[in-house]
mmCIF file of the N, C-alpha and C atoms, coordinates in Angstrom:
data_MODEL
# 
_entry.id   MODEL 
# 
loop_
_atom_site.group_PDB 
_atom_site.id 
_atom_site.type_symbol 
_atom_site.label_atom_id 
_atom_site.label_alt_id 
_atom_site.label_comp_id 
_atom_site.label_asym_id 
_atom_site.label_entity_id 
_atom_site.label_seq_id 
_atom_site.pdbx_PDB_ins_code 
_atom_site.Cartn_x 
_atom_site.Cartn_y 
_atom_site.Cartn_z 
_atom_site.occupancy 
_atom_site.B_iso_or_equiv 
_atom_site.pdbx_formal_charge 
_atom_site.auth_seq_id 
_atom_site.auth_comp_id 
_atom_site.auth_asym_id 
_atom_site.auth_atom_id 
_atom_site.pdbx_PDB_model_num 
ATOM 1   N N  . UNK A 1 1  ? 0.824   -1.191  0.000   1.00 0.00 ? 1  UNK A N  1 
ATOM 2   C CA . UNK A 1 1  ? 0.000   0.000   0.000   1.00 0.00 ? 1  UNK A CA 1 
ATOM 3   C C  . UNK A 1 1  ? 0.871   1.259   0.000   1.00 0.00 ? 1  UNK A C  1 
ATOM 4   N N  . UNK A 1 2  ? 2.216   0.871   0.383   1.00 0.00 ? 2  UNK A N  1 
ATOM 5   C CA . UNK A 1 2  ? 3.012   2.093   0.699   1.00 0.00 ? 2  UNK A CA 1 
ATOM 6   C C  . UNK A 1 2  ? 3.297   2.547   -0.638  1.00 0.00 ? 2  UNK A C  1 
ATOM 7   N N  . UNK A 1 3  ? 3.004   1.990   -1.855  1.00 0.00 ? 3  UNK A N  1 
ATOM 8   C CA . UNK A 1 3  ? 3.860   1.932   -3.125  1.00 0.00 ? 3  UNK A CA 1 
ATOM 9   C C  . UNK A 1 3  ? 2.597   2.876   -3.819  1.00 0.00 ? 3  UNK A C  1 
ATOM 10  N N  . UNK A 1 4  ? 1.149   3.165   -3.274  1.00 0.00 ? 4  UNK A N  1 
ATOM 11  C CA . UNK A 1 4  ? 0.315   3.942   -4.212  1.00 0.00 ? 4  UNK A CA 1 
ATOM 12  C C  . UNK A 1 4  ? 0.805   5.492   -4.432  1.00 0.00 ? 4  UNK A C  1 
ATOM 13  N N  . UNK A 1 5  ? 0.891   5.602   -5.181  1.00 0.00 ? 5  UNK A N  1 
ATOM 14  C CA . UNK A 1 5  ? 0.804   7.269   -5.552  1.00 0.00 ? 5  UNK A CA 1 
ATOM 15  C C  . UNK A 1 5  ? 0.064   8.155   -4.843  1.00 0.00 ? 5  UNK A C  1 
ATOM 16  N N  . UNK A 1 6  ? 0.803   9.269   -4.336  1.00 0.00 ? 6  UNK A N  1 
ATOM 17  C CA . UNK A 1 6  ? 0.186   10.274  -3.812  1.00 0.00 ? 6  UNK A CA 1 
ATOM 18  C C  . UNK A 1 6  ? -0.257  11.292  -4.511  1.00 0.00 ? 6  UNK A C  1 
ATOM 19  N N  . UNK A 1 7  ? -1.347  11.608  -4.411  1.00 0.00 ? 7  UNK A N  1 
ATOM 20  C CA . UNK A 1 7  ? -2.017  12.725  -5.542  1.00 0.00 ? 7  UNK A CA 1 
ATOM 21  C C  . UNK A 1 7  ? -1.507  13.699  -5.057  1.00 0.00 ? 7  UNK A C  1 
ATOM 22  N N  . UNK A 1 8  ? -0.895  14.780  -6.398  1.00 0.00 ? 8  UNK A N  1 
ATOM 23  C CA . UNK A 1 8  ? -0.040  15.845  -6.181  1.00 0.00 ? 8  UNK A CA 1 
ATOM 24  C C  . UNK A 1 8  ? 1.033   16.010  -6.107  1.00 0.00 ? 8  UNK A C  1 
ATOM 25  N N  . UNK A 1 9  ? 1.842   14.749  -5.392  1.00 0.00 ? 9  UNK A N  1 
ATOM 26  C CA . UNK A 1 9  ? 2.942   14.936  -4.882  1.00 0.00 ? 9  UNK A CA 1 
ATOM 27  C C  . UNK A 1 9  ? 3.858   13.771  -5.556  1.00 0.00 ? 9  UNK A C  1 
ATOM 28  N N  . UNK A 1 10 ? 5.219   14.517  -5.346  1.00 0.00 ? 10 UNK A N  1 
ATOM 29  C CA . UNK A 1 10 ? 6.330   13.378  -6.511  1.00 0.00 ? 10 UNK A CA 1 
ATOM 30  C C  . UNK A 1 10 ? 7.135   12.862  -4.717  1.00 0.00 ? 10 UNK A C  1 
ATOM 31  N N  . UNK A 1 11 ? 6.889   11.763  -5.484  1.00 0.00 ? 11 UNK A N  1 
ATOM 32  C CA . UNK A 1 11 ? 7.713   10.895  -4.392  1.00 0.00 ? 11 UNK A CA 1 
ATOM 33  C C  . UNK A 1 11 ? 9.219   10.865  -5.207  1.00 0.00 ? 11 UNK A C  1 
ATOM 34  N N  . UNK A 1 12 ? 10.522  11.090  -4.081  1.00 0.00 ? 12 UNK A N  1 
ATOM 35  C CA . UNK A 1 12 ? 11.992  10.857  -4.389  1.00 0.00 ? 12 UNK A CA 1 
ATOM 36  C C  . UNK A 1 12 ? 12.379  9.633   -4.767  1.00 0.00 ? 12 UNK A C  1 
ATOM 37  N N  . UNK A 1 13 ? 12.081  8.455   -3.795  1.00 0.00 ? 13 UNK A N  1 
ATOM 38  C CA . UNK A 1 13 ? 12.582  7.389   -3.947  1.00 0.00 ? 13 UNK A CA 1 
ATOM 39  C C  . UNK A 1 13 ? 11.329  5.812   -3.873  1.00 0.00 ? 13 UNK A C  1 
ATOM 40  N N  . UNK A 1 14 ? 11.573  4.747   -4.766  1.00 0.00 ? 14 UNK A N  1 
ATOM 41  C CA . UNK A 1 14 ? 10.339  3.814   -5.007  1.00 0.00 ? 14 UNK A CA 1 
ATOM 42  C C  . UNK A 1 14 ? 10.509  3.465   -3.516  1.00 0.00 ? 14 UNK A C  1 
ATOM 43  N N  . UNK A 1 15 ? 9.154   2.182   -2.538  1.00 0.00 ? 15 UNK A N  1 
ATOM 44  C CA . UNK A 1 15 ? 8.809   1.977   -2.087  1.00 0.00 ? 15 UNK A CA 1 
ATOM 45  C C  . UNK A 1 15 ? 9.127   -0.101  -2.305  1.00 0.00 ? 15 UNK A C  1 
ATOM 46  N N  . UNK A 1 16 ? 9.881   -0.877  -2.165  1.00 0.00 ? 16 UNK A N  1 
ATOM 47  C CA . UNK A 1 16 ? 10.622  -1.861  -2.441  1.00 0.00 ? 16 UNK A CA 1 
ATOM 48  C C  . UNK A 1 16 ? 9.507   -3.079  -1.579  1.00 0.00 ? 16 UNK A C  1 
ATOM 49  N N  . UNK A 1 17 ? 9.224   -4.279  -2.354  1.00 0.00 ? 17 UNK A N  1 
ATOM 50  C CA . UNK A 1 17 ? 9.015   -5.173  -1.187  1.00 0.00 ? 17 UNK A CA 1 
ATOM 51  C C  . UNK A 1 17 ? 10.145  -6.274  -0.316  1.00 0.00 ? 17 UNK A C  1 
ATOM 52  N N  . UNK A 1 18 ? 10.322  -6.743  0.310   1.00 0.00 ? 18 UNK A N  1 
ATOM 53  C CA . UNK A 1 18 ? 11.480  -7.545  0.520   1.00 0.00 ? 18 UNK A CA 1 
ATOM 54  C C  . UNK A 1 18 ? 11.154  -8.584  0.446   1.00 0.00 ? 18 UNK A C  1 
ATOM 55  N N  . UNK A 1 19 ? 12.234  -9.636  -0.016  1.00 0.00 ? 19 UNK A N  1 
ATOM 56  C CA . UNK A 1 19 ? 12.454  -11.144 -0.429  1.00 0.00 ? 19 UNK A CA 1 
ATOM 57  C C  . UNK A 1 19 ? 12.128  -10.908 -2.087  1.00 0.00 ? 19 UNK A C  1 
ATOM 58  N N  . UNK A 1 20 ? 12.084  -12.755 -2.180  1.00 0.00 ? 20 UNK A N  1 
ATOM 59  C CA . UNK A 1 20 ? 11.834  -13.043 -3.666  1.00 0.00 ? 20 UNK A CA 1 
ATOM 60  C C  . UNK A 1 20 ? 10.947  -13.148 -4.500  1.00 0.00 ? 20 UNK A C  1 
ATOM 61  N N  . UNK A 1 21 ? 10.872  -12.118 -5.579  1.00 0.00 ? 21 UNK A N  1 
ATOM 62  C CA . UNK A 1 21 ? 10.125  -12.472 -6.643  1.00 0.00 ? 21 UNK A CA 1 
ATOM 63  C C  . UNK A 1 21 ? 9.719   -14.466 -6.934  1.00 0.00 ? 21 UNK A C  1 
ATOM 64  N N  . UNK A 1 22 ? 8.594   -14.855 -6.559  1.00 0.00 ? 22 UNK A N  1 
ATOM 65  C CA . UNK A 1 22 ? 8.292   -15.864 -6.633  1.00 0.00 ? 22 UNK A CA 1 
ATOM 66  C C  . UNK A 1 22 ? 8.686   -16.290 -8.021  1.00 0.00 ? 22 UNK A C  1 
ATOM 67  N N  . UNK A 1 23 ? 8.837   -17.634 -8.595  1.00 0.00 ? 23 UNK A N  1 
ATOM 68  C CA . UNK A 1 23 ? 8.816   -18.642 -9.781  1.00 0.00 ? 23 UNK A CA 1 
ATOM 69  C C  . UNK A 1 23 ? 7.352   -18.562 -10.172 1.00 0.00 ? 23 UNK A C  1 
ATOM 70  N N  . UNK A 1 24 ? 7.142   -18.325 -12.029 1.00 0.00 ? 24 UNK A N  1 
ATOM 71  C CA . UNK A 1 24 ? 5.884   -17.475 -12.136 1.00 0.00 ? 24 UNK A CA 1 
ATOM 72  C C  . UNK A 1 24 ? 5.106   -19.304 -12.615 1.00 0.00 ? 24 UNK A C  1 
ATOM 73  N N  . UNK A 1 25 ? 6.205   -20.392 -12.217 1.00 0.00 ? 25 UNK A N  1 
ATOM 74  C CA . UNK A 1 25 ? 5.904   -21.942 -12.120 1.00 0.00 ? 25 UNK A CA 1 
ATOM 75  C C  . UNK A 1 25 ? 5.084   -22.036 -10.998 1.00 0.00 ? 25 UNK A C  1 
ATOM 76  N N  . UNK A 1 26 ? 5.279   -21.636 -9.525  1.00 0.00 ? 26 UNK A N  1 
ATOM 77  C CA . UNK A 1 26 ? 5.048   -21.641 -8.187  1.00 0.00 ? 26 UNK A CA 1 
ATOM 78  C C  . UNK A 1 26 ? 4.729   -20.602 -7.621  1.00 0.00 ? 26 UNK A C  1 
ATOM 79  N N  . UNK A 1 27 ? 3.461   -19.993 -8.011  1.00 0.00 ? 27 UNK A N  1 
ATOM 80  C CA . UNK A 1 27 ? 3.002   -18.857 -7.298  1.00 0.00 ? 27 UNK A CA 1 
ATOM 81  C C  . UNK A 1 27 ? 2.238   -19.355 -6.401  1.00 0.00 ? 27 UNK A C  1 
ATOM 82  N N  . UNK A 1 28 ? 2.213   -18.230 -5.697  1.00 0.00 ? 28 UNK A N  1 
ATOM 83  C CA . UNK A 1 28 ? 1.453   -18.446 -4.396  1.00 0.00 ? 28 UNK A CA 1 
ATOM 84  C C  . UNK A 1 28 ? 0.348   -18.648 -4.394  1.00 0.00 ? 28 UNK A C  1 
ATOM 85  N N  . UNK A 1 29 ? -0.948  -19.307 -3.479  1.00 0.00 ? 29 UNK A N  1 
ATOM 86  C CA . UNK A 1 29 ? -2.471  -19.328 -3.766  1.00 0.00 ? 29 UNK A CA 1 
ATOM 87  C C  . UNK A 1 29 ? -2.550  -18.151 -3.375  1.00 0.00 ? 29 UNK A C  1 
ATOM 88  N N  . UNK A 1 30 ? -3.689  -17.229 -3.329  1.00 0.00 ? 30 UNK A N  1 
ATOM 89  C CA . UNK A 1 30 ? -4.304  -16.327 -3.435  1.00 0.00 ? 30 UNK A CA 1 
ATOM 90  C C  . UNK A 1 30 ? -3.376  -14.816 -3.687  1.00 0.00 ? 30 UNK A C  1 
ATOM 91  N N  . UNK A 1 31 ? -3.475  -13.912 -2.658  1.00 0.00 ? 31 UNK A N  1 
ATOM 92  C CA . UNK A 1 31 ? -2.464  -12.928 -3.312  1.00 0.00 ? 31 UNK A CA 1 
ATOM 93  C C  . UNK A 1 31 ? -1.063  -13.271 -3.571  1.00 0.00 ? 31 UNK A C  1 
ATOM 94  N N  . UNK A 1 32 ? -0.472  -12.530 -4.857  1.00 0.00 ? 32 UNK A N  1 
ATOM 95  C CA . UNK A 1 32 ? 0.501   -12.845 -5.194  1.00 0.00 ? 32 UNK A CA 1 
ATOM 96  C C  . UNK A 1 32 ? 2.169   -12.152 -4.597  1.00 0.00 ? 32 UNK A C  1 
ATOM 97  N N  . UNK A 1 33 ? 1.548   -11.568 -3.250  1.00 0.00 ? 33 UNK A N  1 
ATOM 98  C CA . UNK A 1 33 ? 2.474   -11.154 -2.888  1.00 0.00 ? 33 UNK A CA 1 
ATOM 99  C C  . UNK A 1 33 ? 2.617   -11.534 -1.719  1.00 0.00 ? 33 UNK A C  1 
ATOM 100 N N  . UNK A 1 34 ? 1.915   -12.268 -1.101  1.00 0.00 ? 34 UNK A N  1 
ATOM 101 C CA . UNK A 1 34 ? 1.092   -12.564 0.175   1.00 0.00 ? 34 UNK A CA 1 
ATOM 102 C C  . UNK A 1 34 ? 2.490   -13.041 1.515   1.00 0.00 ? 34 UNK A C  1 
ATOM 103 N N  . UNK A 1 35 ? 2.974   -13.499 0.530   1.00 0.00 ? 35 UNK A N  1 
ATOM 104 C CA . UNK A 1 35 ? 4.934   -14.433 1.051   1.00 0.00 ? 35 UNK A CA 1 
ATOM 105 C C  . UNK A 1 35 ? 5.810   -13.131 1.398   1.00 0.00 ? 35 UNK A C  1 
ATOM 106 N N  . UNK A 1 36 ? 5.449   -11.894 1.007   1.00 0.00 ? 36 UNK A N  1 
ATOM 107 C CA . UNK A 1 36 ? 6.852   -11.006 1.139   1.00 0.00 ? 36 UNK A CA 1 
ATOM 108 C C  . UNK A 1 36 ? 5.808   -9.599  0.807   1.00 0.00 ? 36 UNK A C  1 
ATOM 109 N N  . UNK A 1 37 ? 4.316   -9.525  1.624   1.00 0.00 ? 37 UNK A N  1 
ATOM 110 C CA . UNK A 1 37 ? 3.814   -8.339  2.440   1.00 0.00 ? 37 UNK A CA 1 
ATOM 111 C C  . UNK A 1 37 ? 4.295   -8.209  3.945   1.00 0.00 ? 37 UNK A C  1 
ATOM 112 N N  . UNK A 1 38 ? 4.418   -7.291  4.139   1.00 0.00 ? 38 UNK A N  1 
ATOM 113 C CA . UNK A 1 38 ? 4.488   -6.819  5.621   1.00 0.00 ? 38 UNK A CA 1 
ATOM 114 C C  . UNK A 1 38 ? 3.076   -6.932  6.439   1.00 0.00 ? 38 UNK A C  1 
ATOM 115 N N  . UNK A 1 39 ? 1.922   -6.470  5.618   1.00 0.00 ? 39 UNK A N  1 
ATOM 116 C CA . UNK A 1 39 ? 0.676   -6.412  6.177   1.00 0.00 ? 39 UNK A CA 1 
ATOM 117 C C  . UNK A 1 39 ? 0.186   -7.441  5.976   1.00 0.00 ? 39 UNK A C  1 
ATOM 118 N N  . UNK A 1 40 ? 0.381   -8.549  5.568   1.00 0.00 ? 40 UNK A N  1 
ATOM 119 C CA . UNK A 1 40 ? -0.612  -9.959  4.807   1.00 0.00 ? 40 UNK A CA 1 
ATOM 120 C C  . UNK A 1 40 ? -1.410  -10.018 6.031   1.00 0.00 ? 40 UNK A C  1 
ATOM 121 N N  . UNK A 1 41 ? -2.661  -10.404 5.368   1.00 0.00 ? 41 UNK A N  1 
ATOM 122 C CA . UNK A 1 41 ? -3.990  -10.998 5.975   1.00 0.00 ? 41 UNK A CA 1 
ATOM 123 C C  . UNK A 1 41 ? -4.245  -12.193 5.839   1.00 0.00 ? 41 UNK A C  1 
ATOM 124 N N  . UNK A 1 42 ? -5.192  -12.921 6.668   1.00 0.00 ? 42 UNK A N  1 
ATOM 125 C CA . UNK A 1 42 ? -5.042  -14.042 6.989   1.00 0.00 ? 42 UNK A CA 1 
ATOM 126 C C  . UNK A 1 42 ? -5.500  -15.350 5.393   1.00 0.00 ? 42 UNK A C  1 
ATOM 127 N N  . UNK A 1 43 ? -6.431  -13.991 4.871   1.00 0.00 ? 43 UNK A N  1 
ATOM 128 C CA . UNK A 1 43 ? -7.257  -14.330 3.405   1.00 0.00 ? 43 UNK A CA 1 
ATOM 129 C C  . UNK A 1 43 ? -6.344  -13.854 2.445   1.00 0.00 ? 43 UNK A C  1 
ATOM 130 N N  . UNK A 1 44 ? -5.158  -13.093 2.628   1.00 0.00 ? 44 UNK A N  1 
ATOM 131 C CA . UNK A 1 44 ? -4.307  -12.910 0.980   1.00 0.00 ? 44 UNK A CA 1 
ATOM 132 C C  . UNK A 1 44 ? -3.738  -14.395 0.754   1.00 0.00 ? 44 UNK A C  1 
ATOM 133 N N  . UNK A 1 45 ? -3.407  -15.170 2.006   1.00 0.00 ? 45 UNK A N  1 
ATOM 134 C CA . UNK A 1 45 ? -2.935  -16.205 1.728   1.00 0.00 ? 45 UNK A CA 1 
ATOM 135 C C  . UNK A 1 45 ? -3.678  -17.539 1.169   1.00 0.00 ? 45 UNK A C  1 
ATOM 136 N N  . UNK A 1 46 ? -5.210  -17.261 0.623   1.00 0.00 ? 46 UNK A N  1 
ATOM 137 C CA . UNK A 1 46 ? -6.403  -17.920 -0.099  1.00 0.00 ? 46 UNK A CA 1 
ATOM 138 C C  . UNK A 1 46 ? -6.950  -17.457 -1.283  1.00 0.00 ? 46 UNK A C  1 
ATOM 139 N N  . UNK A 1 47 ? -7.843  -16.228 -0.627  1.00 0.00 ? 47 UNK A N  1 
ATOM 140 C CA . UNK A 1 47 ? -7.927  -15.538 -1.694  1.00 0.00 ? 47 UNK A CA 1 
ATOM 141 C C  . UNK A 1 47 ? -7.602  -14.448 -2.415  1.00 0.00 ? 47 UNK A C  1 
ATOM 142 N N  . UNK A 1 48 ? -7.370  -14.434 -4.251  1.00 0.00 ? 48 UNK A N  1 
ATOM 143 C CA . UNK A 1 48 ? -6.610  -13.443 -4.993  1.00 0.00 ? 48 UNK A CA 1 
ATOM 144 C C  . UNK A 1 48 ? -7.982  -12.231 -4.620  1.00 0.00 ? 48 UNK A C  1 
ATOM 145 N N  . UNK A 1 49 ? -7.101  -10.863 -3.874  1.00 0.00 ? 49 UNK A N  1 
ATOM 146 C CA . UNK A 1 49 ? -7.716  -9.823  -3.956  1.00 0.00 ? 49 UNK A CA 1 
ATOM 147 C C  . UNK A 1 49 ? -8.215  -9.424  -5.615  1.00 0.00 ? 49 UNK A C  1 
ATOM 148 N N  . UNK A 1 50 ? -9.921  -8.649  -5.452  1.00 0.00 ? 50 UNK A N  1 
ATOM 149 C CA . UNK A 1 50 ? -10.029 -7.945  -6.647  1.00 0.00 ? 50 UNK A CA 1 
ATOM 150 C C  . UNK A 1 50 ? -9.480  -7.476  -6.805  1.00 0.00 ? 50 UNK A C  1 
ATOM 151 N N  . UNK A 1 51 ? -9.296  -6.493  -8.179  1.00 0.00 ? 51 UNK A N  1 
ATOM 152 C CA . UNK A 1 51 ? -9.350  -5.659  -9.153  1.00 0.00 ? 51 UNK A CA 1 
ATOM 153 C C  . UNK A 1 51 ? -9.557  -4.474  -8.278  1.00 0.00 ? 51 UNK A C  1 
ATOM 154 N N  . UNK A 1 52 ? -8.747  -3.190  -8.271  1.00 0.00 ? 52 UNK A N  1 
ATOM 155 C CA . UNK A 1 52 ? -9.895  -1.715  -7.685  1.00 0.00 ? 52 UNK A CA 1 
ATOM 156 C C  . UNK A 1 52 ? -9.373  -0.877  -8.709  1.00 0.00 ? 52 UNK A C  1 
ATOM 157 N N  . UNK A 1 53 ? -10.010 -0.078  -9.118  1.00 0.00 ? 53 UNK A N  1 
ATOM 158 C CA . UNK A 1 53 ? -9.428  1.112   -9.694  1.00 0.00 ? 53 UNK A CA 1 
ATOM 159 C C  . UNK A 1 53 ? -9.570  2.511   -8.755  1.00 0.00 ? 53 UNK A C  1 
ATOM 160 N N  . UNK A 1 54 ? -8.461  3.025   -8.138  1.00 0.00 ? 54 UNK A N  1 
ATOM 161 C CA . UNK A 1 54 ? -8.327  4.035   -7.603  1.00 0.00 ? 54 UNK A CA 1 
ATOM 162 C C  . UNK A 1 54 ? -8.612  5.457   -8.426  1.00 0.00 ? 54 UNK A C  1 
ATOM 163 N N  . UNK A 1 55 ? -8.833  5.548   -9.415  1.00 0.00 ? 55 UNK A N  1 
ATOM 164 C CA . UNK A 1 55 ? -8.726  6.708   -9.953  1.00 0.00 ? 55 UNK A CA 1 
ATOM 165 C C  . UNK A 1 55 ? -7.106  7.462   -10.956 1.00 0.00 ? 55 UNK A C  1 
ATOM 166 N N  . UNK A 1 56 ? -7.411  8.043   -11.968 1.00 0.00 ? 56 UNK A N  1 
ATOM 167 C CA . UNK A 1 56 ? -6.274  8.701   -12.731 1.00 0.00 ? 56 UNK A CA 1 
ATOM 168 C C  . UNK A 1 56 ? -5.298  7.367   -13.082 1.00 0.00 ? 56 UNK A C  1 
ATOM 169 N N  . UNK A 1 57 ? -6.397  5.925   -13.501 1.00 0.00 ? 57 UNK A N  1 
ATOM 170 C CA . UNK A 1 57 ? -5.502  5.435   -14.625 1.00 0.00 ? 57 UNK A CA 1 
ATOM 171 C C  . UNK A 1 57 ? -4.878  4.057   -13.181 1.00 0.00 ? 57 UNK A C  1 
ATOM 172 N N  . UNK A 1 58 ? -4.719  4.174   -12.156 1.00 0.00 ? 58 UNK A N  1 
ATOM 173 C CA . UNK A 1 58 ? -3.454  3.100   -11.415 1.00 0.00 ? 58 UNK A CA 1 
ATOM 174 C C  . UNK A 1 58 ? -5.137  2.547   -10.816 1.00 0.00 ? 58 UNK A C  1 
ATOM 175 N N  . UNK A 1 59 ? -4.614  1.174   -10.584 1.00 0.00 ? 59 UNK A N  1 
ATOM 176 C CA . UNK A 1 59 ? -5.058  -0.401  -10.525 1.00 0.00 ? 59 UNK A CA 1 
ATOM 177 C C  . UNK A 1 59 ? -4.290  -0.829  -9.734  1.00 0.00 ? 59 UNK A C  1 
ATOM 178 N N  . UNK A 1 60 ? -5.464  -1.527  -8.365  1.00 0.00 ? 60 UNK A N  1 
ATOM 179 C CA . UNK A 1 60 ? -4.673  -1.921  -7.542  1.00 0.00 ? 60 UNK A CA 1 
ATOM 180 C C  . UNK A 1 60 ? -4.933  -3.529  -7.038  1.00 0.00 ? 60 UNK A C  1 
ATOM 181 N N  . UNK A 1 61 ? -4.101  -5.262  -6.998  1.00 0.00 ? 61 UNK A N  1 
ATOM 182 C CA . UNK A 1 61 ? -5.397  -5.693  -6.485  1.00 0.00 ? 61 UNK A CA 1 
ATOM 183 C C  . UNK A 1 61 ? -4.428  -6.178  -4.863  1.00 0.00 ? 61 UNK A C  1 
ATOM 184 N N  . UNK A 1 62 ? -5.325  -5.656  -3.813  1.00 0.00 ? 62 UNK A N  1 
ATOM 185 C CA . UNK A 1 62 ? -4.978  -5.711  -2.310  1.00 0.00 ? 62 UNK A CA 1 
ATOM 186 C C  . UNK A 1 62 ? -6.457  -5.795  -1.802  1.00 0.00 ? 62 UNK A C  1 
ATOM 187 N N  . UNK A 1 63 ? -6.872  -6.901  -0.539  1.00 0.00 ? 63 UNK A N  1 
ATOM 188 C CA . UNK A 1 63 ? -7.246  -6.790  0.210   1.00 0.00 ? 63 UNK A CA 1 
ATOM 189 C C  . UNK A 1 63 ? -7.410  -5.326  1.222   1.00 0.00 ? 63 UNK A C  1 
ATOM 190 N N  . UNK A 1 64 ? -6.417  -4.944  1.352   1.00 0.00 ? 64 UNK A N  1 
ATOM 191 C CA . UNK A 1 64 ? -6.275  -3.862  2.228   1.00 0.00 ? 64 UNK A CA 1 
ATOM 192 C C  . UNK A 1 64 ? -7.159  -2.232  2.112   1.00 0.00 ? 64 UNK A C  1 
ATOM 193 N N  . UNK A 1 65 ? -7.154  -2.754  0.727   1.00 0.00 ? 65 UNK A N  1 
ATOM 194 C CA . UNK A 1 65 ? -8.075  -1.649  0.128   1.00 0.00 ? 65 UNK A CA 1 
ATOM 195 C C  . UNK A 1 65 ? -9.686  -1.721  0.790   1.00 0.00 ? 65 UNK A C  1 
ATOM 196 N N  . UNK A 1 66 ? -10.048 -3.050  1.239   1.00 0.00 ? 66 UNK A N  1 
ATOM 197 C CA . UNK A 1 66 ? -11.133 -2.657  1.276   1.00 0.00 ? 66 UNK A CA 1 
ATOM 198 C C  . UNK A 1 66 ? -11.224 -2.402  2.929   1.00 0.00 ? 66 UNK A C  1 
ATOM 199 N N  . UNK A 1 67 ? -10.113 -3.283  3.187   1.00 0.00 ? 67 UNK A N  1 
ATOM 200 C CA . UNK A 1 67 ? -10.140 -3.347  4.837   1.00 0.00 ? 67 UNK A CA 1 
ATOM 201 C C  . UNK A 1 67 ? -10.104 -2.153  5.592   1.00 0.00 ? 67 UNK A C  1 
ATOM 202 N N  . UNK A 1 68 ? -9.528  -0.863  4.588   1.00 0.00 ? 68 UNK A N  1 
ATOM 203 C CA . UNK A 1 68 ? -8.846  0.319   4.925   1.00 0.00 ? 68 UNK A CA 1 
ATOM 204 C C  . UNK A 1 68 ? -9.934  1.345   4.933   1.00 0.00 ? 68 UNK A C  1 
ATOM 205 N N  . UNK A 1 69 ? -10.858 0.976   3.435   1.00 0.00 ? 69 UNK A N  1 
ATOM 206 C CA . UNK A 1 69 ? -12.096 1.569   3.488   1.00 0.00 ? 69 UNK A CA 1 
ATOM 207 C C  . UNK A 1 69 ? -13.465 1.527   4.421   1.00 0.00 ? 69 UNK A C  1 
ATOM 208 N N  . UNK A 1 70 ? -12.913 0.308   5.155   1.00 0.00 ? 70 UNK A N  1 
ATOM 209 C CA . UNK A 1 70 ? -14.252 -0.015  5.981   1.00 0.00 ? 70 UNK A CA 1 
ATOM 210 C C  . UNK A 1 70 ? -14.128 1.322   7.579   1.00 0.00 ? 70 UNK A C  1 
ATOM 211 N N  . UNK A 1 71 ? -12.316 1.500   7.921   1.00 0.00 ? 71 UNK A N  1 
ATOM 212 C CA . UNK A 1 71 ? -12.437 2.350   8.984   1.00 0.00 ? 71 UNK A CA 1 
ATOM 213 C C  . UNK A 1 71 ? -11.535 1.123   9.607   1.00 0.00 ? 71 UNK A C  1 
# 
């Protein structure tokens, strides 16, 4: 989530995840990042988050999005 764009503002430096780019042989079940989030939920590790479109074009798919929207 740290990696979305801030409206308005230019970020200096990218936002990195740590560990390995998985084998695109051996991906993970549900989110595909789920092995090397900081925030993973108990469901990225089942199910692949939707699709969201945030607005001005960027696509996001995270759980967190909605978790974040609820409050």
């Amino acid at each position: 989530m740290a990696s979305l764009p801030a409206s308005g503002k230019r970020r200096e430096t990218l936002y990195t995840i740590p560990g390995n780019v998985p084998s695109i042989l051996e991906m993970p079940t549900g989110c595909k990042f789920c092995t090397r989030c900081a925030e993973v939920l108990d469901r990225c590790r089942t199910e692949e988050p939707p699709l969201h479109n945030l607005g001005d074009g960027h696509l996001v798919r995270c759980h967190l999005v909605e978790e974040r929207a609820r409050g």
